[in-house]
N, CA and C atoms as an extended XYZ file, in Angstrom:
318
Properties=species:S:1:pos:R:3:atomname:S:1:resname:S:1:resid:I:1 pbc="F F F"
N         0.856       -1.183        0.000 N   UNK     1
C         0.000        0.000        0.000 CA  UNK     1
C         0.899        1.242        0.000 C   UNK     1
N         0.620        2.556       -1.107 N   UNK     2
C         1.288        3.399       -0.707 CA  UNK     2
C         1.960        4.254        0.670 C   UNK     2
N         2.682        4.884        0.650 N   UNK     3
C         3.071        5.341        2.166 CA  UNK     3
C         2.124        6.253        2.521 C   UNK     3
N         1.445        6.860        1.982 N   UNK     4
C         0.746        8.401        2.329 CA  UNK     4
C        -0.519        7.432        2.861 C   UNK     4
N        -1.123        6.556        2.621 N   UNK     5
C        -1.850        6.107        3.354 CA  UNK     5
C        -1.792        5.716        4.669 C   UNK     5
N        -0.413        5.154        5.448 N   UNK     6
C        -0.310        4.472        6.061 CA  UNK     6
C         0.044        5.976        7.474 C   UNK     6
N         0.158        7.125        6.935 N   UNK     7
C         0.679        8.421        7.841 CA  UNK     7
C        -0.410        8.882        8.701 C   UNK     7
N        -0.151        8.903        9.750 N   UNK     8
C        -0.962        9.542       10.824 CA  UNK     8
C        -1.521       10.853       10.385 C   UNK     8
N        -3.041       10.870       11.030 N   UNK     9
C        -3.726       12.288       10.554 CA  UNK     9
C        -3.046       13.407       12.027 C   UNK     9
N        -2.844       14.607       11.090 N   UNK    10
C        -2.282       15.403       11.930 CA  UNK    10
C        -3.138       15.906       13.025 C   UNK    10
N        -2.386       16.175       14.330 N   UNK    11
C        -2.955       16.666       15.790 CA  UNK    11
C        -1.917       17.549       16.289 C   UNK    11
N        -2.734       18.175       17.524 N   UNK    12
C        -1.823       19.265       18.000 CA  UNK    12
C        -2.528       18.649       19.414 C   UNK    12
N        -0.796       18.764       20.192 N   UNK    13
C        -0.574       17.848       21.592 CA  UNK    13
C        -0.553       18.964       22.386 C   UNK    13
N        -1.935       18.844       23.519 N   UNK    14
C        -1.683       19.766       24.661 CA  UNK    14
C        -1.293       19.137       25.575 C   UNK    14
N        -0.456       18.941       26.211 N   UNK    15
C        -0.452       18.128       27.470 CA  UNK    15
C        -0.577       16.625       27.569 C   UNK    15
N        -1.875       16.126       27.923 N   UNK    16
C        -2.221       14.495       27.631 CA  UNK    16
C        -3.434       14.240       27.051 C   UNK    16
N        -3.728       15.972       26.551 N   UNK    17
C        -4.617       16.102       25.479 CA  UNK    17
C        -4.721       16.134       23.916 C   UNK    17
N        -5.288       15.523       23.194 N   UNK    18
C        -4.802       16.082       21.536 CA  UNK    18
C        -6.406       16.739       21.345 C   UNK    18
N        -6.015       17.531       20.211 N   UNK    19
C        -7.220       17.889       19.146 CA  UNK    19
C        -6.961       17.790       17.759 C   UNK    19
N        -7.820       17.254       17.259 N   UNK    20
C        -7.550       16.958       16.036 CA  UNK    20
C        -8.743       17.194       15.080 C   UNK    20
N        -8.660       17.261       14.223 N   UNK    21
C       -10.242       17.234       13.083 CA  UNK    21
C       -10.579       16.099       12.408 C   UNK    21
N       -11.117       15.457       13.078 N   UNK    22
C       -11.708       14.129       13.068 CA  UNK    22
C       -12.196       13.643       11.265 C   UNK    22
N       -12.484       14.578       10.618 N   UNK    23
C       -13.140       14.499        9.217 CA  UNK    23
C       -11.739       14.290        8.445 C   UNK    23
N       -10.703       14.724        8.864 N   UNK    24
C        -9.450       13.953        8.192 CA  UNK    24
C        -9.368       12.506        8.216 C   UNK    24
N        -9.523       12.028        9.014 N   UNK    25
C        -9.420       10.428        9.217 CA  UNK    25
C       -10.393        9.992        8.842 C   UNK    25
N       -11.703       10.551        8.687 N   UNK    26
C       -12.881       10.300        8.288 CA  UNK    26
C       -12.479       10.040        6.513 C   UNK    26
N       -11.990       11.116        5.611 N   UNK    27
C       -12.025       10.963        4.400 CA  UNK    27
C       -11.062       10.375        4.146 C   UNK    27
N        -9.568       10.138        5.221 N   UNK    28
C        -8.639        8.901        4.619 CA  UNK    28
C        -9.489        8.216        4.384 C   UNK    28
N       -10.279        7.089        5.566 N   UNK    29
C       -10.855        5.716        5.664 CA  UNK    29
C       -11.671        5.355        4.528 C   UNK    29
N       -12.698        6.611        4.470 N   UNK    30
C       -13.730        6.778        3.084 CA  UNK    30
C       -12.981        6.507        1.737 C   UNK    30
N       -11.565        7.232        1.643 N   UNK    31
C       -10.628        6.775        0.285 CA  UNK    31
C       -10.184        5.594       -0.209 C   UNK    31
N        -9.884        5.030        1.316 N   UNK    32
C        -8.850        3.719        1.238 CA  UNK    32
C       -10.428        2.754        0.986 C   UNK    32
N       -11.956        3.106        0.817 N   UNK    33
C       -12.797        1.911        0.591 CA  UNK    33
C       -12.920        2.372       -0.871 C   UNK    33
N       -12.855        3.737       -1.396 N   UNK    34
C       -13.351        3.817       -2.352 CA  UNK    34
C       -12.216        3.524       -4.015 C   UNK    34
N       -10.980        3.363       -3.267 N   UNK    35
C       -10.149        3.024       -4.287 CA  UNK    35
C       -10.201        1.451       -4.271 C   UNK    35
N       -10.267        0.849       -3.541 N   UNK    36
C       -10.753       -0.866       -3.212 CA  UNK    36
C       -11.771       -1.091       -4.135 C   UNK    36
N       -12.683       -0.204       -4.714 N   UNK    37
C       -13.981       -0.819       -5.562 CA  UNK    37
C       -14.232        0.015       -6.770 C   UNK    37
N       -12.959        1.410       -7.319 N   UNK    38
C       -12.895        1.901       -8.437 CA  UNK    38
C       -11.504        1.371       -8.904 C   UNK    38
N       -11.473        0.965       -9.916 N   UNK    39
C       -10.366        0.501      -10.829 CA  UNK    39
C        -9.683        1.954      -11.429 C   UNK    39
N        -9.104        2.249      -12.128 N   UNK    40
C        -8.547        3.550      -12.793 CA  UNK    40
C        -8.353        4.217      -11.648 C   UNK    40
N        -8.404        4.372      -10.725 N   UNK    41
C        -7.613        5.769       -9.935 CA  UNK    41
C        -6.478        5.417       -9.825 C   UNK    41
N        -5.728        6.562       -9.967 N   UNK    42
C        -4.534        6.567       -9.953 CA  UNK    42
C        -3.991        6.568       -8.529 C   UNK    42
N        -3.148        5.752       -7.949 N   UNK    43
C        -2.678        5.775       -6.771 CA  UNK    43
C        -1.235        5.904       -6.469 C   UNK    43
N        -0.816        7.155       -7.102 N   UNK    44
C         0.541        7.782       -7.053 CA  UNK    44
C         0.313        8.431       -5.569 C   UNK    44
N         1.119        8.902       -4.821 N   UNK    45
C         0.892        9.850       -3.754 CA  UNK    45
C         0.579       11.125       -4.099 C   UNK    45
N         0.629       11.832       -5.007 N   UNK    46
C         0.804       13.106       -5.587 CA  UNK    46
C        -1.288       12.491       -5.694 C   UNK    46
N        -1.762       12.313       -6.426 N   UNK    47
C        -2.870       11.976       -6.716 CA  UNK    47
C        -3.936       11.510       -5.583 C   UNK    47
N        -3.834       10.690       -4.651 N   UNK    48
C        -4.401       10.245       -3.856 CA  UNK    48
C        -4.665       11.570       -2.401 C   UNK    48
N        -3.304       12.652       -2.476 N   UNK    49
C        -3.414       13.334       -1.396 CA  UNK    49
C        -4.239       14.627       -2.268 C   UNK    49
N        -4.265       14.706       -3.682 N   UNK    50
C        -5.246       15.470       -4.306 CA  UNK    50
C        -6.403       15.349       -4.136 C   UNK    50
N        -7.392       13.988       -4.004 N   UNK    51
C        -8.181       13.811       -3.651 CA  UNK    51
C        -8.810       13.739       -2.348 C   UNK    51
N        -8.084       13.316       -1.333 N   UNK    52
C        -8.095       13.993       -0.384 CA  UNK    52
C        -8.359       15.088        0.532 C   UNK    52
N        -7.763       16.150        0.071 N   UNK    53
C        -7.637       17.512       -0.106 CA  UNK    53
C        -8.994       18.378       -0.850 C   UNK    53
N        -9.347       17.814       -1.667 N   UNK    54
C       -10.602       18.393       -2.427 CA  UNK    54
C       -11.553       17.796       -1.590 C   UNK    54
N       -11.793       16.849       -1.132 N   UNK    55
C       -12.307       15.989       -0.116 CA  UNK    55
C       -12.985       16.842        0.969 C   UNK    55
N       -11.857       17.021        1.154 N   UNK    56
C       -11.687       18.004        2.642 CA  UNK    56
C       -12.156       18.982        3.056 C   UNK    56
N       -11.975       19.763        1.415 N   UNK    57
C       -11.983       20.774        1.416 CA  UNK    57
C       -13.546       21.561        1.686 C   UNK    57
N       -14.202       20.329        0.996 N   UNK    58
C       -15.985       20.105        0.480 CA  UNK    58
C       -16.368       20.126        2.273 C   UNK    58
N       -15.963       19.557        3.344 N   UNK    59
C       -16.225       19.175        3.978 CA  UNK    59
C       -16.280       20.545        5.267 C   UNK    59
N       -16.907       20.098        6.094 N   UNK    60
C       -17.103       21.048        7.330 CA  UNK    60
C       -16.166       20.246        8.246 C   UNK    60
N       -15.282       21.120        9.296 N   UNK    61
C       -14.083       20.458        9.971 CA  UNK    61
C       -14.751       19.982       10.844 C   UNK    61
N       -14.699       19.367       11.698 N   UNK    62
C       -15.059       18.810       13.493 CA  UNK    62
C       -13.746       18.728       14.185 C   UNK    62
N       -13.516       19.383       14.590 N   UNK    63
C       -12.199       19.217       15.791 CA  UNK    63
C       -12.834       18.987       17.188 C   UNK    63
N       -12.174       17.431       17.478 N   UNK    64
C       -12.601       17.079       19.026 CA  UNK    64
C       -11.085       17.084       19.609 C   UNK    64
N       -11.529       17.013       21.207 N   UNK    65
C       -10.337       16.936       22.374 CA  UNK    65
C       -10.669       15.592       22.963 C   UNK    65
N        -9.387       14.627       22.939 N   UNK    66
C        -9.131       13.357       23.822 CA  UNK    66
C        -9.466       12.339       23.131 C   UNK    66
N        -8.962       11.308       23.192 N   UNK    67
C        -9.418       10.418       22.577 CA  UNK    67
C       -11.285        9.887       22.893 C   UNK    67
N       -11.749        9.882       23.727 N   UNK    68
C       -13.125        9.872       24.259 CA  UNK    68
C       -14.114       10.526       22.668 C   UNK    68
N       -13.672       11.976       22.850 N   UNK    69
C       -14.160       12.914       21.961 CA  UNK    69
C       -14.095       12.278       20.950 C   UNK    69
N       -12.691       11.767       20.527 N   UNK    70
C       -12.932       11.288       18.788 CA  UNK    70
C       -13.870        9.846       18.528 C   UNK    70
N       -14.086        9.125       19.717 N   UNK    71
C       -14.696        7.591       19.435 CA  UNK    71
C       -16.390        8.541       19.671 C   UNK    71
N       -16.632        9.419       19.912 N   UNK    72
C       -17.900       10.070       20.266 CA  UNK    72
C       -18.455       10.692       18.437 C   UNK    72
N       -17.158       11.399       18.099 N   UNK    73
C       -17.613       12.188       16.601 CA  UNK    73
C       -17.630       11.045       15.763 C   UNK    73
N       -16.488        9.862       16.194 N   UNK    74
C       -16.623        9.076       14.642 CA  UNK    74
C       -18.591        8.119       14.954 C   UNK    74
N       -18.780        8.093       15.917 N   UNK    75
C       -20.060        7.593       15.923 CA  UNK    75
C       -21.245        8.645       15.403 C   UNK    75
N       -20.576        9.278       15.305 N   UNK    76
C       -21.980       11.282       14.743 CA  UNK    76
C       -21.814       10.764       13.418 C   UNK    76
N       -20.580       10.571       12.590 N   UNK    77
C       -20.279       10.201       11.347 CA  UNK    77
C       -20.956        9.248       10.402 C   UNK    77
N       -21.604        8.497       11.564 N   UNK    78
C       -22.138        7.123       11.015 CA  UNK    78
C       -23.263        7.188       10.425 C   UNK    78
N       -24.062        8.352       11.201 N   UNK    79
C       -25.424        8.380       10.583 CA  UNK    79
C       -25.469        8.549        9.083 C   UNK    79
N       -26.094        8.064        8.400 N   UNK    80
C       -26.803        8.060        7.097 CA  UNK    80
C       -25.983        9.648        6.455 C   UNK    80
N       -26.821       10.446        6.979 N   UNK    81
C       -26.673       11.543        6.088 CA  UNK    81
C       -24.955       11.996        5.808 C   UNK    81
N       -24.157       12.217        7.054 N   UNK    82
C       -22.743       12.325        7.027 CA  UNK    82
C       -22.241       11.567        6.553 C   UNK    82
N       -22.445       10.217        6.434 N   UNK    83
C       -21.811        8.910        5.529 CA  UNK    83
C       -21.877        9.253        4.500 C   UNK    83
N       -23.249        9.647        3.778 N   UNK    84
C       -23.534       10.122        2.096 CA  UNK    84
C       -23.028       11.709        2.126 C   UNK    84
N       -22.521       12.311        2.581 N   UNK    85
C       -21.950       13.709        2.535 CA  UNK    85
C       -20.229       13.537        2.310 C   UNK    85
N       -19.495       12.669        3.084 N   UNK    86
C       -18.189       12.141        3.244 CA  UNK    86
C       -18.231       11.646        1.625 C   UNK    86
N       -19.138       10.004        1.311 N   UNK    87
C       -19.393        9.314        0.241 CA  UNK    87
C       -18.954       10.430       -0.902 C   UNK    87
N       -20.032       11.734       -1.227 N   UNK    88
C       -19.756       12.291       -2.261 CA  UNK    88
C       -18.815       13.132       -2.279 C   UNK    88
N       -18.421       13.690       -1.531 N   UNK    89
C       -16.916       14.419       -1.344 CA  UNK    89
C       -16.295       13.925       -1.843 C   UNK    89
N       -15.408       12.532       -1.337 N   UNK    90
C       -15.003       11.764       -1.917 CA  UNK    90
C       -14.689       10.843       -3.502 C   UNK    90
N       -15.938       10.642       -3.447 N   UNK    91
C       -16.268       10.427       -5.045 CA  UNK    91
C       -16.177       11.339       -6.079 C   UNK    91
N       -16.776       13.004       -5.757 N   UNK    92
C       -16.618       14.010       -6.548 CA  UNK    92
C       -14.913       14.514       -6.806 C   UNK    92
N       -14.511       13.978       -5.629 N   UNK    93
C       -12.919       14.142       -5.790 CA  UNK    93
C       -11.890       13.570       -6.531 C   UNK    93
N       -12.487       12.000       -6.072 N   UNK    94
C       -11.658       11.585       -7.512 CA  UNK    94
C       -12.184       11.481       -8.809 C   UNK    94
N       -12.976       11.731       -9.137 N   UNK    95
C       -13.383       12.322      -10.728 CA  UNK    95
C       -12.779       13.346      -11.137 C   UNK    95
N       -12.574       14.409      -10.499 N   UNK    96
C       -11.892       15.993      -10.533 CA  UNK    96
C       -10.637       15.346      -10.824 C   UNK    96
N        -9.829       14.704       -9.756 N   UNK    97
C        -8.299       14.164       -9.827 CA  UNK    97
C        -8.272       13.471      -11.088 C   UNK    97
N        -9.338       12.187      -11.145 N   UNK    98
C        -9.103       11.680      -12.653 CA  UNK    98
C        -8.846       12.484      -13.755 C   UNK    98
N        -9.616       12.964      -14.101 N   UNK    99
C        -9.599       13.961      -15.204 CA  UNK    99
C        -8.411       14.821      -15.446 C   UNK    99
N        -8.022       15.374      -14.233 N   UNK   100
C        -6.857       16.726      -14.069 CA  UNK   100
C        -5.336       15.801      -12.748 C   UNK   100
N        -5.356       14.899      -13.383 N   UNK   101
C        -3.829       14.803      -12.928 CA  UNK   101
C        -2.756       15.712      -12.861 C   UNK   101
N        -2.311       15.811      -11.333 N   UNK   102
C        -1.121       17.118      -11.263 CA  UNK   102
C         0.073       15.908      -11.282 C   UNK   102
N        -0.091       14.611      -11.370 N   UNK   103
C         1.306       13.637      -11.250 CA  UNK   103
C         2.119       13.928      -12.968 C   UNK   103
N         3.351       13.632      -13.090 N   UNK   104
C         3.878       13.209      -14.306 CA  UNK   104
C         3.081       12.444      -14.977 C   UNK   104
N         3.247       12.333      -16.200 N   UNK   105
C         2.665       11.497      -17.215 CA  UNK   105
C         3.329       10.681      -17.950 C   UNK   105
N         3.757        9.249      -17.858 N   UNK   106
C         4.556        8.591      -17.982 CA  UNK   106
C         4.339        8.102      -19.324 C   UNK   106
């Protein structure tokens, strides 16, 4: 599996507290299912963190504190509607990336 998948979503350490924005890890996880069941995406790192990123971008942040907090938001996530909100982010992203590759062209 590429490396950019395997990298921790970024946090900022207070003490024995973190905060983090939970919808990052949210649209890794959402990526790593949706390249599993589309063929043609390109899975260069340059490409995959494009999609990502547009992903993201679509998205409204959630920043929780402690680990508690994040097993609390990823269960908010689950419902229906945020699943299909993540879903098309996602999907709309790599269509955009398909089309407009910023990788070399071999």
């Amino acid at each position: 599996m590429p490396q950019i998948l395997e990298k921790q979503v970024g946090q900022v350490d207070i003490g024995d507290m973190k905060v983090i924005n939970i919808v990052e890890e949210l649209v890794w996880e959402c990526f790593k299912e949706v390249i599993e069941h589309r063929p043609g995406i390109c899975r260069c790192d340059r490409c995959m963190a494009d999609v990502c990123a547009l992903a993201l971008n679509k998205m409204k942040p959630r920043y929780v504190a402690s680990d508690k907090g994040e097993v609390i938001s990823k269960a908010a996530f689950l419902e229906k509607e945020l699943k299909i909100e993540l879903l098309v982010a996602v999907a709309d992203a790599v269509e955009i990336v398909k089309v407009n590759p910023r990788h070399e062209m071999e």
